[in-house]
PLY file of the C-alpha trace (Angstrom):
ply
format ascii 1.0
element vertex 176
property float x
property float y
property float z
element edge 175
property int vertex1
property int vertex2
end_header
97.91 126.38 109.54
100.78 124.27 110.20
102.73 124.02 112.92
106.55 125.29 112.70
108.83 121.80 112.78
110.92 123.34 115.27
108.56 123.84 118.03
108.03 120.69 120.45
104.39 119.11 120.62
103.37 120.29 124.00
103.20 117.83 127.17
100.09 115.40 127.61
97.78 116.45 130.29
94.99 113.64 131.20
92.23 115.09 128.84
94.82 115.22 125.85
95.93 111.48 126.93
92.12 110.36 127.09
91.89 112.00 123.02
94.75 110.00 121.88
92.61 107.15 123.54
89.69 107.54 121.68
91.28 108.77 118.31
93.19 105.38 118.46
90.53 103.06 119.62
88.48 104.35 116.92
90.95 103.90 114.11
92.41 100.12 115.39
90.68 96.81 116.63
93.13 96.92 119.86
93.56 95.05 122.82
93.74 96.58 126.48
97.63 95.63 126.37
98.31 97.46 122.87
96.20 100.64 124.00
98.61 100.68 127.34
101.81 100.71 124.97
100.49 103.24 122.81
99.72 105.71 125.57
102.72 104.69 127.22
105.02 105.49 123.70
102.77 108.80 123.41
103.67 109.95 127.03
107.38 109.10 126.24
107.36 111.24 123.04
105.88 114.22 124.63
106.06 114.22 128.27
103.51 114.63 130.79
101.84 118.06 132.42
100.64 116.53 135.89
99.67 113.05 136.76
98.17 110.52 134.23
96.68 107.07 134.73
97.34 104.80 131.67
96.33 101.79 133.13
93.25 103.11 134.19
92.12 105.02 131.02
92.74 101.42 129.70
90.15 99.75 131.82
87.74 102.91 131.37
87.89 102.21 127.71
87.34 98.23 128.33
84.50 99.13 130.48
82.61 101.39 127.76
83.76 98.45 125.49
85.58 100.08 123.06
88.46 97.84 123.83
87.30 94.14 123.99
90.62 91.70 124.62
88.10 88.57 123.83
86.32 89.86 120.43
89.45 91.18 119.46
91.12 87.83 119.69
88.09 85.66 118.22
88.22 88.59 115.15
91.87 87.56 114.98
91.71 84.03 115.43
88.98 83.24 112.33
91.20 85.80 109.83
94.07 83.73 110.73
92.53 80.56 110.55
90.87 81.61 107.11
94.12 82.17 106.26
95.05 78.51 106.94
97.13 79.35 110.00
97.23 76.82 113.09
96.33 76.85 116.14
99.91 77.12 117.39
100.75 80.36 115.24
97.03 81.67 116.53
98.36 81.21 120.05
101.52 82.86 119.52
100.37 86.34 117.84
97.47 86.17 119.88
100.41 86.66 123.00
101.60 88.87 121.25
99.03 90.96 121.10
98.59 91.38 125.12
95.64 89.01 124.62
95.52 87.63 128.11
95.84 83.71 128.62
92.26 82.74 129.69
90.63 84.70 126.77
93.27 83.29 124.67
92.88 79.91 125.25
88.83 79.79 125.01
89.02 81.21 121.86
92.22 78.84 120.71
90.18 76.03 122.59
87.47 76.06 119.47
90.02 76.46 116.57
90.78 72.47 117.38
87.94 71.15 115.66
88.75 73.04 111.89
92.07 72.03 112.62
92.07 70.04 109.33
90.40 72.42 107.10
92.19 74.99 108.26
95.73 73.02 107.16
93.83 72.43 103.88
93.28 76.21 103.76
96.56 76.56 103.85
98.14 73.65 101.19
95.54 75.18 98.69
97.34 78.32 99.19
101.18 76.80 98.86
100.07 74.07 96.82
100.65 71.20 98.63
99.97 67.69 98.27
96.27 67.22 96.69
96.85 70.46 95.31
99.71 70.33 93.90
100.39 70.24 90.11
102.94 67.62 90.45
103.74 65.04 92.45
106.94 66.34 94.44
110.59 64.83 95.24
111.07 64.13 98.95
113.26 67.28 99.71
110.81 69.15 98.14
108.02 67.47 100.58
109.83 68.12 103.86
110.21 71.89 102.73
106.15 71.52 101.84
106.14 70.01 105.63
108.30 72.65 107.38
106.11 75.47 106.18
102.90 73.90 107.32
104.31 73.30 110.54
106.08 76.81 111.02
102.38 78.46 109.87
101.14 76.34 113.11
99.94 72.66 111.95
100.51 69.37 114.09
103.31 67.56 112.23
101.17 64.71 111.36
98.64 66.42 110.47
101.39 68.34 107.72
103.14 64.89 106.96
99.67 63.85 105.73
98.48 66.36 103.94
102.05 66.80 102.21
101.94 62.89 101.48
98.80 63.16 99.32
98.84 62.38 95.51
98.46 65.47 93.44
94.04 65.72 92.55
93.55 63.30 95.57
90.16 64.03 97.53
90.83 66.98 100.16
88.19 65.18 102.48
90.53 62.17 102.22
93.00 63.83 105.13
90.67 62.83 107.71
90.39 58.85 106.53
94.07 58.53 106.98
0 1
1 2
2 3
3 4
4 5
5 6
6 7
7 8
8 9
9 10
10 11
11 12
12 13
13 14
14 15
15 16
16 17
17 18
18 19
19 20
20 21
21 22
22 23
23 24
24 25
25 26
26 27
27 28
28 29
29 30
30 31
31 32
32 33
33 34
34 35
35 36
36 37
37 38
38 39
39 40
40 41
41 42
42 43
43 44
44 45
45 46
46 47
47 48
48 49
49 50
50 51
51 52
52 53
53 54
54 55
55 56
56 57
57 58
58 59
59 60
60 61
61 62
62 63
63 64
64 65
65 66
66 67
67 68
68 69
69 70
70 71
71 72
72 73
73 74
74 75
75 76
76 77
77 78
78 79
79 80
80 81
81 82
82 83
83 84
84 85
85 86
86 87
87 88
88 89
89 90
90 91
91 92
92 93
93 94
94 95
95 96
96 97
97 98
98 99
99 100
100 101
101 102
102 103
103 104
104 105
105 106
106 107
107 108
108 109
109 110
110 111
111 112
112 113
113 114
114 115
115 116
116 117
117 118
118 119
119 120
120 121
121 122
122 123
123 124
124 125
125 126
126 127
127 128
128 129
129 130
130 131
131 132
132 133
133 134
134 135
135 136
136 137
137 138
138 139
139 140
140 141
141 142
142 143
143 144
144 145
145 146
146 147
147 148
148 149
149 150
150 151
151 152
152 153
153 154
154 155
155 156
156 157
157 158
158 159
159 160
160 161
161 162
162 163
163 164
164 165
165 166
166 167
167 168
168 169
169 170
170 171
171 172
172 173
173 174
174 175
């Protein structure tokens, strides 16, 4: 039975809200933050019968653990670094997320030390420097050494990988 495209959804009462919870916490990894817009654009949509809480629905669900700000962000933070993204561009969607600062930053804190092989990651994708097929002109290099930088690497760290021979050792960054 479907309903007739004419006829309005009807207003979100608190049980209705606390469904749309659950249906989306179930579906998404989330954060607190992105569960509050949700409801928030959900309540907008439809309206409200009576008084709801969003904010604390959101901490209910944090408290059963179905929304978990710091596993969500260390579950973003390794796909993104397996990805050969830096710690900078971590940081940034991790904000952008609603991932609060101190969670955040303890899980951006440990990303420091694959710094390197993360940037690696990331020239084996592009092929840059060691993996390149070619050695490259220098406007060619500073476009190799813009990317790496905008997908969150240290500029030296980029300059050095970028200034690598074509087939030179990958564990060769770190002696330079």
């Amino acid at each position: 039975m479907s309903r007739d495209p004419r006829r309005p959804l009807p207003p979100l009462d608190q049980p209705a809200l606390e469904r749309a919870a659950l249906r989306y916490v179930e579906r998404y990894a989330t954060t607190r933050a992105k569960l509050v817009a949700y409801l928030m654009r959900k309540l907008r949509e439809r309206g409200t019968d009576g008084v709801v809480d969003v904010a604390a629905l959101a901490d209910r669900m944090a408290e059963l653990r179905y929304v978990d700000d710091r596993a969500f962000a260390e579950a973003r933070a390794a796909s993104m670094t397996r990805r050969g993204l830096g710690a900078r561009r971590v940081r940034d969607a991790l904000r952008h997320a609603g991932v609060g600062a101190d969670d955040s930053e303890a899980v951006v804190d440990t990303l420091d030390e694959g710094a390197e092989a993360s940037a690696m990651a990331f020239a084996r994708r592009k092929r840059i420097g060691p993996f390149a097929a070619e050695p490259v002109e220098r406007d060619r290099r500073e476009k190799q050494i813009a990317a790496m930088v905008r997908a969150g690497h240290p500029p030296a760290l980029a300059r050095r990988i970028a200034g690598m021979a074509p087939g030179d050792e990958a564990d060769a960054v770190a002696d330079w």
